[in-house]
TORKOL-4160 file (C-alpha; in steps of 0.2 Angstrom, whole numbers, padded with zeros to 4 digits, m for minus):
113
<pt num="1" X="m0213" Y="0115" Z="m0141"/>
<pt num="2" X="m0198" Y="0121" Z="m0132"/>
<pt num="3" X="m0187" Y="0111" Z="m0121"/>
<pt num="4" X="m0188" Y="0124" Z="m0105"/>
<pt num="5" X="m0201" Y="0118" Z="m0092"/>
<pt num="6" X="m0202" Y="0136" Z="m0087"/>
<pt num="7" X="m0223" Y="0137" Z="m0088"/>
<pt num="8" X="m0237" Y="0135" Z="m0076"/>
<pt num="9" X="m0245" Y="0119" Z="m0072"/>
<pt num="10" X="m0260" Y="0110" Z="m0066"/>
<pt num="11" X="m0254" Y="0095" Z="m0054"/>
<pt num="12" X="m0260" Y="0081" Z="m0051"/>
<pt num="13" X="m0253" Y="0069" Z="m0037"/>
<pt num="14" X="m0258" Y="0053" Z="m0030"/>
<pt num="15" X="m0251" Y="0038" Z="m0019"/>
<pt num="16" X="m0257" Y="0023" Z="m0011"/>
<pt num="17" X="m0267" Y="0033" Z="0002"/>
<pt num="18" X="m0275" Y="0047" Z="m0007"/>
<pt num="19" X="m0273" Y="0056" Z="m0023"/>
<pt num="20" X="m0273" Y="0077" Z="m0024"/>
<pt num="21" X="m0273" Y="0092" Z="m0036"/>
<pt num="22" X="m0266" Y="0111" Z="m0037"/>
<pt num="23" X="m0256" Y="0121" Z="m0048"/>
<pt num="24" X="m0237" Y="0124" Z="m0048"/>
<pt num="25" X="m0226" Y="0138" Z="m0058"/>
<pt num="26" X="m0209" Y="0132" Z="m0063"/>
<pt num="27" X="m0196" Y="0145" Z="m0067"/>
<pt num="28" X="m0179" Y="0145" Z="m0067"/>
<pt num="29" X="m0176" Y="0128" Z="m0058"/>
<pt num="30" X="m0188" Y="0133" Z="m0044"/>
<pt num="31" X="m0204" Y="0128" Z="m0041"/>
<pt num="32" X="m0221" Y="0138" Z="m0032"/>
<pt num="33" X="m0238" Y="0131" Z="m0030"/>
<pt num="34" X="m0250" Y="0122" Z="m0020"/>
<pt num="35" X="m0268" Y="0120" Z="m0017"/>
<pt num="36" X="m0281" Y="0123" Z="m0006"/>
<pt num="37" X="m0272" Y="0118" Z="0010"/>
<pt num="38" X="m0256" Y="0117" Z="0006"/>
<pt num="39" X="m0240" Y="0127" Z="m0003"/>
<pt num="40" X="m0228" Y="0117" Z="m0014"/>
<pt num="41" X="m0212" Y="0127" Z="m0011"/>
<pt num="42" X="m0195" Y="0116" Z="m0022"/>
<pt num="43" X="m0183" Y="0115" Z="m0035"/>
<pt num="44" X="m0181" Y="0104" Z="m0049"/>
<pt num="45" X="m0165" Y="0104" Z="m0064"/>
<pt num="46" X="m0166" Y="0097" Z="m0079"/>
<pt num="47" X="m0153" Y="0090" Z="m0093"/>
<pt num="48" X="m0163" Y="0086" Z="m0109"/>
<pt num="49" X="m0182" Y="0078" Z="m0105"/>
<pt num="50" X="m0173" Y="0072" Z="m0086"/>
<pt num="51" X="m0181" Y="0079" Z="m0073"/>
<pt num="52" X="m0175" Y="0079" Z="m0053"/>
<pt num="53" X="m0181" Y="0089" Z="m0040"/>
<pt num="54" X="m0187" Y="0091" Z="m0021"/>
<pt num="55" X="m0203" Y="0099" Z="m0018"/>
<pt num="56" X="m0209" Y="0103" Z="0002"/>
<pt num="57" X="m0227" Y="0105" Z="0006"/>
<pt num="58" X="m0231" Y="0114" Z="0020"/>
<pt num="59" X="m0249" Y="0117" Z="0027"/>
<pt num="60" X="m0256" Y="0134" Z="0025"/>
<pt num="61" X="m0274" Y="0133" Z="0029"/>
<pt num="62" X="m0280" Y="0129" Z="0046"/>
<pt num="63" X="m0292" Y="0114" Z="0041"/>
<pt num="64" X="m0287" Y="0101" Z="0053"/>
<pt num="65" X="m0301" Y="0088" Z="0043"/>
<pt num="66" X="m0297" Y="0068" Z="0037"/>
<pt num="67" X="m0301" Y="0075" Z="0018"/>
<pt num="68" X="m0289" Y="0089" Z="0022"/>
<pt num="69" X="m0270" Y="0079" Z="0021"/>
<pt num="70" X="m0258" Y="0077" Z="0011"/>
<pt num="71" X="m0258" Y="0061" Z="0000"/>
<pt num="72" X="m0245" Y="0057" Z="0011"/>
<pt num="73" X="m0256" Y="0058" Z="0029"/>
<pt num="74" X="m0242" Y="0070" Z="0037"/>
<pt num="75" X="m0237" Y="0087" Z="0034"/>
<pt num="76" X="m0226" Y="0094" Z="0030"/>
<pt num="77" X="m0218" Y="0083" Z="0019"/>
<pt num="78" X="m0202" Y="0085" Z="0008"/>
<pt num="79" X="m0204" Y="0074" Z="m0006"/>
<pt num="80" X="m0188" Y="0068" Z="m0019"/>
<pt num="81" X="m0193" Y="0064" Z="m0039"/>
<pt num="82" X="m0190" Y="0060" Z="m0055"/>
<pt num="83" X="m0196" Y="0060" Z="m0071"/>
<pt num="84" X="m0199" Y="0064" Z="m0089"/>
<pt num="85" X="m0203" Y="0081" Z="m0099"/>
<pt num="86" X="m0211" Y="0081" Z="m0117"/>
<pt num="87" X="m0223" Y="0090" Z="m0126"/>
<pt num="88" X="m0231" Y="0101" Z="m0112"/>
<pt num="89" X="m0230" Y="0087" Z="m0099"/>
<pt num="90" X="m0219" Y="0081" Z="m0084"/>
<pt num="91" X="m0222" Y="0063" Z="m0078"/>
<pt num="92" X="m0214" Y="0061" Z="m0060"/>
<pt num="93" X="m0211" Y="0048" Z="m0048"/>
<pt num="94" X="m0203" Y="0049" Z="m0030"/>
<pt num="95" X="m0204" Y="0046" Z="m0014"/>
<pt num="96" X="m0206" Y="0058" Z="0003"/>
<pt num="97" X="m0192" Y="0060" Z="0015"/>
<pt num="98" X="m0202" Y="0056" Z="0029"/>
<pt num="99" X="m0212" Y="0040" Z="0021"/>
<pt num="100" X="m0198" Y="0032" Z="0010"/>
<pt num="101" X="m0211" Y="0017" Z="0009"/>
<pt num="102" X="m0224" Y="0029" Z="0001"/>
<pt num="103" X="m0220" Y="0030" Z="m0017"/>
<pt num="104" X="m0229" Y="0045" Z="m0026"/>
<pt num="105" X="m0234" Y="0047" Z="m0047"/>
<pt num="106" X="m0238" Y="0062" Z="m0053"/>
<pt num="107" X="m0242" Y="0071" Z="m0071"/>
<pt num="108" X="m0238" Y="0092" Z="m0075"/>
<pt num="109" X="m0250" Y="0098" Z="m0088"/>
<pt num="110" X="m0246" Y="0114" Z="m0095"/>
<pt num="111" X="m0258" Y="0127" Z="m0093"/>
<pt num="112" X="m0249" Y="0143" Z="m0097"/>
<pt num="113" X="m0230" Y="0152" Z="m0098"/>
């Protein structure tokens, strides 16, 4: 398998408070995504399997519902990460701006290029 994360991704996110699921593209150090209520707009670099990045979710759908937030409880939220790319996966952990208390884990499967 190649090195290059370029390829679209299922997602799957999760915290102390909640855990969540949507689809993200990475291309060209920029990432595009989200779910059913929110869009994952970022960028990430990567040297070797390193990867760092930001990634802001903003609230697209007007669903105002306690099932409806982000695994953070806010939106939006700009969250910061790190992690590891190998064999079609990207393992992240970071933390959102606005909750530095809040630490996040999340895992990229590859789906498609």
């Amino acid at each position: 398998m190649t090195n290059s994360l370029k390829g679209f991704y299922r997602a799957e996110f999760e915290t102390a408070r909640k855990k969540a699921r949507g689809v993200v593209l990475l291309q060209d150090g920029q990432i595009r995504g989200g779910d059913s209520t929110f869009a994952y707009i970022g960028s990430y670099t990567q040297e070797g399997v390193t990867v760092s990045g930001s990634v802001r979710g903003v609230r697209h759908a007007n669903i105002h519902r306690p099932d409806h937030v982000s695994v953070f409880g806010i939106d939006p939220v700009e969250v910061v990460f790190d992690g590891v790319a190998k064999d079609g996966y990207v393992s992240i952990e970071g933390v959102a701006r606005e909750t530095p208390s809040l630490s996040l884990r999340g895992l990229l499967t590859r789906i498609g290029d």
